[in-house]
C-alpha positions in Angstrom: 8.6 32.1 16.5 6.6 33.9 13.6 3.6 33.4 16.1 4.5 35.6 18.4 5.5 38.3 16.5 2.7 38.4 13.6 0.9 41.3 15.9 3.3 43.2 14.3 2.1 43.2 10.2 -1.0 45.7 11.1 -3.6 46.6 8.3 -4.0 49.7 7.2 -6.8 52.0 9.2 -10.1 52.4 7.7 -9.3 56.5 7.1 -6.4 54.9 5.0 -8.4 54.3 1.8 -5.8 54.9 -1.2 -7.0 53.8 -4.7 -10.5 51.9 -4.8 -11.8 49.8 -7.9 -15.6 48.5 -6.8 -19.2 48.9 -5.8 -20.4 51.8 -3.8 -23.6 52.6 -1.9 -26.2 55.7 -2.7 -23.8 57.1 -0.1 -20.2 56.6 -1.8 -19.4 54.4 0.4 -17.4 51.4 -0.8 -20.2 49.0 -0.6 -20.3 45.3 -2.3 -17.1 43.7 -4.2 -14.1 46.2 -4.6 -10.2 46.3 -5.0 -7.8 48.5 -2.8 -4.5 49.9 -3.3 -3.5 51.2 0.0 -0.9 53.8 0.4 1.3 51.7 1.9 1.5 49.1 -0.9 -0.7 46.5 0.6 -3.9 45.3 -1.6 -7.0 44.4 -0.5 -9.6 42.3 -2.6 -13.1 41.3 -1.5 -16.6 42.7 0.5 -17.2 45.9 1.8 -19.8 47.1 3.8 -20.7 50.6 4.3 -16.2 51.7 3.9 -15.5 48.9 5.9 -13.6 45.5 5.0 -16.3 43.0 6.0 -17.1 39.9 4.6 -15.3 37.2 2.7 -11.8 38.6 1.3 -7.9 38.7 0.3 -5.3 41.1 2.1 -1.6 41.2 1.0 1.6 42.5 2.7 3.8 44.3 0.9 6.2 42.0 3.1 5.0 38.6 1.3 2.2 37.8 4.2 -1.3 37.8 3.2 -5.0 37.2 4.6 -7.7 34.9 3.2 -10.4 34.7 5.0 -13.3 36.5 6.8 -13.7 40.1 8.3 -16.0 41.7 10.2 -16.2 45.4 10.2 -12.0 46.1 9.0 -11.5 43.5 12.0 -9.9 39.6 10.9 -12.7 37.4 12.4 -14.5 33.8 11.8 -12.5 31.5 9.6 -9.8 32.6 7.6 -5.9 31.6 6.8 -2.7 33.9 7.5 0.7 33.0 5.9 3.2 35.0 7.3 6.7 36.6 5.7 8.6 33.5 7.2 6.6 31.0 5.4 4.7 29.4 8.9 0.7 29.2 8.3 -2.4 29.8 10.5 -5.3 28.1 9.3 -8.4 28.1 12.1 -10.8 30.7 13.9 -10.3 34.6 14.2 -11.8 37.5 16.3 -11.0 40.7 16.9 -8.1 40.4 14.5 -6.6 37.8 17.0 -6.1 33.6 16.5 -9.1 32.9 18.9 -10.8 29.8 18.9 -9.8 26.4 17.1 -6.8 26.7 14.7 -3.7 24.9 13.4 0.0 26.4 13.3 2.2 25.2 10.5 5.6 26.4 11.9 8.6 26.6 9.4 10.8 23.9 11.1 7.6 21.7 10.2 6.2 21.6 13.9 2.4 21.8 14.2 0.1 23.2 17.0 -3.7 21.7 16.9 -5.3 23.2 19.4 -7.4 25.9 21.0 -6.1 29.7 21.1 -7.1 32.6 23.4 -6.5 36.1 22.7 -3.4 35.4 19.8 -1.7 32.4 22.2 -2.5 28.7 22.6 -4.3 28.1 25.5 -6.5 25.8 26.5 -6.5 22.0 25.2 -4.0 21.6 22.3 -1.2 18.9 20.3 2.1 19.9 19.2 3.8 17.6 17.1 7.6 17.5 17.0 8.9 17.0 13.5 12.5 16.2 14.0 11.6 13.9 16.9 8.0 12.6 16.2 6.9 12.9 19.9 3.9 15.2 20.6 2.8 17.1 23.1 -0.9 16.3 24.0 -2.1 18.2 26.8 -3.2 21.9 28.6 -1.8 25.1 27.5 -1.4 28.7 29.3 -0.8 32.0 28.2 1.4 29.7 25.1 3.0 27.8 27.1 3.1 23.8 28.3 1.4 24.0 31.6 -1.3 21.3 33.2 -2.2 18.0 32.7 -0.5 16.3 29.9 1.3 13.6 27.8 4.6 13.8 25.8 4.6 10.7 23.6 7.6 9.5 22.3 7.9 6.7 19.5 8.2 4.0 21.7 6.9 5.1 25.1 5.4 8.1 26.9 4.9 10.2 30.2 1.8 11.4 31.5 1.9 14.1 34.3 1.6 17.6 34.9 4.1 20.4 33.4 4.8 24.1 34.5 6.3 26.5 31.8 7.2 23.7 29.4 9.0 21.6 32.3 7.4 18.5 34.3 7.0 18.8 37.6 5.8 16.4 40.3 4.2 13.1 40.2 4.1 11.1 37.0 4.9 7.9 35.3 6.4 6.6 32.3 4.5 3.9 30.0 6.6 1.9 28.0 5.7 -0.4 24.8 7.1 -3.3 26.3 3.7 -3.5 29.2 5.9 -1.9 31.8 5.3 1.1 33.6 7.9 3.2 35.7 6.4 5.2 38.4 8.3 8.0 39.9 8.1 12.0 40.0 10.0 15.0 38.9 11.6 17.7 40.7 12.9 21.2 39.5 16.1 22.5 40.7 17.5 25.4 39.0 21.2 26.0 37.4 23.2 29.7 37.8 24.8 31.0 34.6 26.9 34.0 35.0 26.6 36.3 31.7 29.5 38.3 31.3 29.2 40.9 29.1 25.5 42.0 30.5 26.8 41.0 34.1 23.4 39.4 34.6 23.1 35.7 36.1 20.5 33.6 34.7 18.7 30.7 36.4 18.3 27.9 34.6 15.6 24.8 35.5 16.1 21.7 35.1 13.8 19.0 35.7 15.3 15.9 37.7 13.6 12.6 37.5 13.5 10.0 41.0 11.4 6.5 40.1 9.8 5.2 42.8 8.7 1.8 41.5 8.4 -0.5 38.1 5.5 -2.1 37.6 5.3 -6.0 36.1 5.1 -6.9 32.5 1.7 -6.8 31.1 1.9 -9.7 28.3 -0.8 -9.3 25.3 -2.3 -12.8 24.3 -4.3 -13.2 21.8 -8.1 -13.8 22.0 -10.2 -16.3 19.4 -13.4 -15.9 18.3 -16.2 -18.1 19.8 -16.5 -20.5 16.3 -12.7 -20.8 16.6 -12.1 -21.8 19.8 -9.5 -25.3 20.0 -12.0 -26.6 22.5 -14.6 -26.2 19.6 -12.8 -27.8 17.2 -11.4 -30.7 19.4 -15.1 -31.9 20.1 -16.0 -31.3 16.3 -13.5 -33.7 15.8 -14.0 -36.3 18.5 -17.9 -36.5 17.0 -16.7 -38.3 13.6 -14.5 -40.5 15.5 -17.3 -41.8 17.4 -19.5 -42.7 15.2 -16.7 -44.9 12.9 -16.1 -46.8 16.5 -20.0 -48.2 16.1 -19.7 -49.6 12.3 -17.1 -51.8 12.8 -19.5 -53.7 14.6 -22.5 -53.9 11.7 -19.6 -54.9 9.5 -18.8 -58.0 12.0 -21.9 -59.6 11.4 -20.0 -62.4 8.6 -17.9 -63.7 11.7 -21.2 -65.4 13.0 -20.3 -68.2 10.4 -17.8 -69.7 12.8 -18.3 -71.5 16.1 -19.1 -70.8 19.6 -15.9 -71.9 20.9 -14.1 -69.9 18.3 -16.7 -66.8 18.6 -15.5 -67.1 22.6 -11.6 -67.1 21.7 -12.3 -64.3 19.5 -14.1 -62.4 22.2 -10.9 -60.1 24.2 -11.7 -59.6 27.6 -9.1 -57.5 29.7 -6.5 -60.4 30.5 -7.3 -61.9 26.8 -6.8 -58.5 25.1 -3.2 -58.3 26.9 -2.3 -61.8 25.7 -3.4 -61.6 22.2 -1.2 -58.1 21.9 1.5 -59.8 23.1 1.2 -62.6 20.6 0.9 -60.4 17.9 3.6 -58.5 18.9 6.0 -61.3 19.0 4.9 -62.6 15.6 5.3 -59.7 14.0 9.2 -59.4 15.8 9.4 -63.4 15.0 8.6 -62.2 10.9 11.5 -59.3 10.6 13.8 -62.0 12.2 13.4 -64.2 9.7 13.3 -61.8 7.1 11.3 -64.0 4.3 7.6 -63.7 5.4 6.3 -61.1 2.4 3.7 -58.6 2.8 1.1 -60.7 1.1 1.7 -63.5 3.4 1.1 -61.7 6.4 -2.5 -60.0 4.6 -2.9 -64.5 4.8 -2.5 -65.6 7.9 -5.5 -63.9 9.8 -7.6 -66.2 7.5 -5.1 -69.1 8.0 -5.0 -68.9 11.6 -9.3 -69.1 11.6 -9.0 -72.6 8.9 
């Protein structure tokens, strides 16, 4: 990776001054807003403080990299991006000349690191995103590598454990889409490969994984606001329906024309309510036998059946 091996594109030394265009102090020192050309074919572009790079400003490789961003007495430090020969991209905190601090690592395969670094290596809390795969790696980092509490997430589930040197190890579980979880842990057993040519045998670890136990399905339902509830709406509805069962009655005041003994055989009681269904159930089968009573005929006979 171009991260590891960036140490190696060194600026020139401050005795190194080669052709200056700029301010300079009472003391010739290059002193304010200058230009460098520095004998070996890097140029420098920005602040100077009493000879020394310091200040906002823009170093170029001869080798393609370059430097824009803050120094501090010839020394890379505070915020400033570094693209490298390979094309890969530093954007976040320097010190010392170092990645130190809060940065982001554009890497040429299209990987990204988002994370703390420590002395030029991620370490501390820190994502790296997967391009080919789209998982990440969210979790604790040592000396640049995987190592601590963590959480590789996949596109459709995840694991959340601890890793050592880039590998889990030990107790973890797996958390699915679906609601499921799959409980288990991991153990590391290591894989001899004889090299011939170097006559060296390498070990190789691999991680094995041994579930202990699955939990249930955790189904998502859906929860409605207060003013939508059904149980809302269902008495909203019953309260209309209530009040058209009481006007029927103020409407059945004209029936007071006929008599008391047809007022009483008008009146259905729980044994006259079941007879009087029945008999107008069986007129109304007796009228589609016969199959010549019309429509208007039967709108008739309520007020024949009262003459």
């Amino acid at each position: 990776m171009s991260d590891l091996g960036s140490e190696e594109l060194e600026e020139e030394g401050e005795n190194d001054l080669g052709e200056y265009e700029g301010d300079r102090n009472e003391m010739g020192e290059r002193h304010g807003h200058g230009k460098a050309r520095l004998p070996n074919g890097d140029v420098y572009e920005g602040n100077y403080e009493h000879g020394k790079r310091h200040g906002q400003g823009t170093y170029k490789f001869k080798s393609g990299a370059r430097y824009v961003g803050e120094y501090v007495k010839n020394k890379k430090h505070g915020q400033g991006t570094f693209i490298y020969p390979d094309g890969s991209k530093y954007e976040g905190e320097w010190a010392n000349d170092l990645r130190h601090g809060h940065g982001v690592y554009y890497y040429v395969n299209n990987d990204t690191y988002t994370g703390e670094w420590f002395a030029h290596q991620r370490h501390g809390q820190g994502t790296y995103f997967y391009a080919e795969t789209g998982s990440k790696y969210v979790g604790t980092w040592v000396n640049g590598q995987q190592d601590g509490a963590a959480e590789l997430v996949h596109l459709n589930h995840r694991y959340q454990g601890k890793f050592l040197n880039k590998n889990p190890v030990g107790p973890g579980k797996y958390v699915f889409d679906i609601g499921c979880e799959q409980h288990g842990e991991y153990h590391l057993t290591g894989v001899e490969r004889e090299e011939e040519e170097e006559e060296e045998t390498l070990v190789t670890v691999i991680p094995k994984w041994k579930a202990t136990r699955i939990t249930e399905l955790a189904l998502w339902t859906p929860t409605l606001p207060e003013k939508e509830r059904p149980a809302d709406r269902a008495g909203q509805e019953e309260a209309p329906g209530a009040e058209g069962r009481d006007e029927p009655a103020e409407e059945a005041q004209p029936l007071t024309d006929l008599s008391e003994g047809e007022m009483d055989s008008l009146r259905p009681g729980e044994e006259e309510g079941d007879i009087a269904r029945e008999e107008r159930e069986e007129f109304h089968y007796d009228s589609l036998d016969q199959g010549n009573i019309s429509f208007e005929e039967e709108e008739n006979r309520p007020s024949d059946l009262l003459d």
